[in-house]
C-alpha positions in Angstrom: -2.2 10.9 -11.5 -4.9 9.6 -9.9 -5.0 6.7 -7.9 -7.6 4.2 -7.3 -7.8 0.7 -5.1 -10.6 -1.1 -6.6 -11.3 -4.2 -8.2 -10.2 -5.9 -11.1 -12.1 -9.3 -12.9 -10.3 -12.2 -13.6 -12.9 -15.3 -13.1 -14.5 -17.1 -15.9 -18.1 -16.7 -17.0 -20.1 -17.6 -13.7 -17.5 -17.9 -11.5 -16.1 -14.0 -10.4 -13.0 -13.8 -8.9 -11.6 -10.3 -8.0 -7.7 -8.9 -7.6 -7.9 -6.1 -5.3 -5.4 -3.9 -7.2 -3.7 -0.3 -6.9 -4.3 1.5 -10.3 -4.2 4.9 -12.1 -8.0 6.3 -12.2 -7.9 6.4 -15.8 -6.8 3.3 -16.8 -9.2 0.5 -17.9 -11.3 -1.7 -15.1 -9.4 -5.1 -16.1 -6.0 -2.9 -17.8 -2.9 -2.3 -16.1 -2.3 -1.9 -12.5 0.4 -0.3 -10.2 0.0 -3.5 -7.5 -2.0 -6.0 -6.5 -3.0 -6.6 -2.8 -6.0 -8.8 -2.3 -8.7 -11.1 -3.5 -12.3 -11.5 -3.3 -14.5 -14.2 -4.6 -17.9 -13.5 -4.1 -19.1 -17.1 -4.3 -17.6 -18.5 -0.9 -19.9 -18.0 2.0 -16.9 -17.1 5.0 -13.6 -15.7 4.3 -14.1 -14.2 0.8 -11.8 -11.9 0.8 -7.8 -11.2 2.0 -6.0 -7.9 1.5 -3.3 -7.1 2.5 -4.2 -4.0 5.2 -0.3 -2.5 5.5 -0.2 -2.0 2.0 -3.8 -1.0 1.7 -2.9 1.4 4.6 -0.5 2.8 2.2 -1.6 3.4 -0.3 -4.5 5.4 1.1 -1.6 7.7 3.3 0.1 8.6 -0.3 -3.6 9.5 -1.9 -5.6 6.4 -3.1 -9.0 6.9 -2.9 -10.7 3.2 -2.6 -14.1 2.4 -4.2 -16.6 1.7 -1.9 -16.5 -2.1 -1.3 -13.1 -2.1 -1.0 -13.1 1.0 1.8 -15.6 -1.9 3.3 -12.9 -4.7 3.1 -10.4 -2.5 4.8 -12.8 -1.8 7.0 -13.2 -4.6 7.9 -9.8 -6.4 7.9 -9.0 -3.3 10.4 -11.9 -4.4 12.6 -10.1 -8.5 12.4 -7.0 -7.4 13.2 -8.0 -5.3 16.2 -10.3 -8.0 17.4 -8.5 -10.3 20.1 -7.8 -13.8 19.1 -9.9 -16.2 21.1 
């Protein structure tokens, strides 16, 4: 089984909202999932998106190979967390 973090659509019609979700590769974009671990909406302008970077973490050490713009959200919630808080 293939697994895959991507993203999964559950806004209306002109308002996207994302679950960042765990899922089999070959199960459809909005079908079943294995977990969810985030969200993104790509409508506010700071703090768009949460996930949660342990499981994310995870999942990728057990195989999961994220899309791109979720590699880029754990990216950058790795960068956040390592970042001192001023």
């Amino acid at each position: 089984m293939a697994v895959k973090i991507r993203m999964k659509r559950v806004g209306t019609k002109n308002t996207p909202v994302f679950r960042i979700v765990v899922a089999d590769g070959r199960s459809p974009r909005d079908g079943k999932f294995i977990e969810e671990i985030g969200t993104y909406q790509p409508l506010k302008k700071e703090g768009n998106f949460n996930i949660d970077l342990e499981r994310a973490k995870y999942w990728v050490s057990k195989g999961a190979k994220p899309s791109d713009t979720v590699a880029s959200f754990i990216k950058k919630a790795g960068k956040a967390a390592v970042a001192p808080a001023a």
